[in-house]
C-alpha positions, 0 to 999 in steps of 0.5 A: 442624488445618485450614490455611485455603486462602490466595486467589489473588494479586489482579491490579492494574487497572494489570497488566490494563490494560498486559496490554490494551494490549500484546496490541492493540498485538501484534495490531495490528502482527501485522495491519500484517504481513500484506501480499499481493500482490493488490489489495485496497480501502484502508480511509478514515479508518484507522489506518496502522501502520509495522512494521519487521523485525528483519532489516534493516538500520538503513538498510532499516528508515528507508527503509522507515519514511520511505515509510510515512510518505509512504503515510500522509501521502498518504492523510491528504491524500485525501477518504474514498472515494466510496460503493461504486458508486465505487470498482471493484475488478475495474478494479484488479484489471485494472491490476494484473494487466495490469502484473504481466504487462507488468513481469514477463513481457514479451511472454508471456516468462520471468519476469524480476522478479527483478532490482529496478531503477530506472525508466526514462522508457520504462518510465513510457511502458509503463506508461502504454500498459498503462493506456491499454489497460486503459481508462484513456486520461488516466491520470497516470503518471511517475517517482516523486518524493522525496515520493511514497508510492512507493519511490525509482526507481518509476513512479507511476501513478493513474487516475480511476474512475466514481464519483469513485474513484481507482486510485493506486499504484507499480510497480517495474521488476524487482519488479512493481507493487504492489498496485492501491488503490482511495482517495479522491481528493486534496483538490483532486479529482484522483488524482496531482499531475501 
């Protein structure tokens, strides 16, 4: 006698749907992850994600959920980037390498980012001598604020590009700075709040 082959079991819409969802939810965290060291052109009217590590600290992971916040907080509050002749990369590219140097390699010694830091008022003065060399004589830079997209004891620092660009970032004394965004400027036209 011939038993009739029983049909594979019928996965729910809800099942697929959830799956959908936790696989895009994965990816998106796993591209929220990837964070490099080299400069790269913010993306307007993105999605910011704020991942945590399992590793840290409950501490470390609200300091670090609490500057996500800000970074997306600041960029919600700029205008969508001007067209690509704006914006210049290789100037940001310029400013970074120029303070990674300065930071990290003072004077073309032995690297010295390895011991994180707060900053000084004569580190902001440094970094805005490497800006100014690099172009960039009216350039805003000063000590992080509690409400910066910067991590407490980092010298903020942004510079208006031809175009309508901006470069607006941090560095950290001990650790170098981060990577050089190109965004929008703020909505009232400038690059930092002075």
């Amino acid at each position: 006698m011939t038993v009739p082959a029983a049909d594979p079991p019928h996965v729910s819409r809800r099942r697929q749907l959830i799956g959908s969802v936790i696989t895009v939810l994965v990816l998106a965290g796993a591209g929220a992850l990837v964070r490099t060291g080299i400069p790269h052109t913010a993306q307007p009217n993105g999605v910011y994600v704020c991942v945590t590590d399992d590793s840290q600290t409950e501490e470390e992971q609200a300091t670090a959920v609490a500057l996500c916040d800000r970074e997306a907080l600041d960029e919600s509050s700029r205008k969508p980037l001007p067209s690509p002749a704006g914006t210049d990369q290789d100037a940001a590219t310029r400013v970074w390498r120029a303070l990674l140097d300065a930071i990290c390699t003072p004077g073309g010694g032995d690297l010295i980012c390895r011991a994180p830091r707060p900053a000084t008022e004569a580190d902001v003065d440094m970094v805005r001598r490497v800006l100014h060399d690099q172009g960039f004589p009216d350039a805003i830079v000063r000590l992080a604020r509690p409400d910066d997209p910067a991590p407490a004891g980092a010298v903020m620092y942004a510079a208006a590009l031809p175009g309508g660009a901006c470069i607006a970032t941090y560095a950290e004394m001990g650790e170098g700075p981060r990577r050089a965004e190109i965004t929008g400027p703020l909505l009232d036209g400038g690059c930092l709040a002075p």
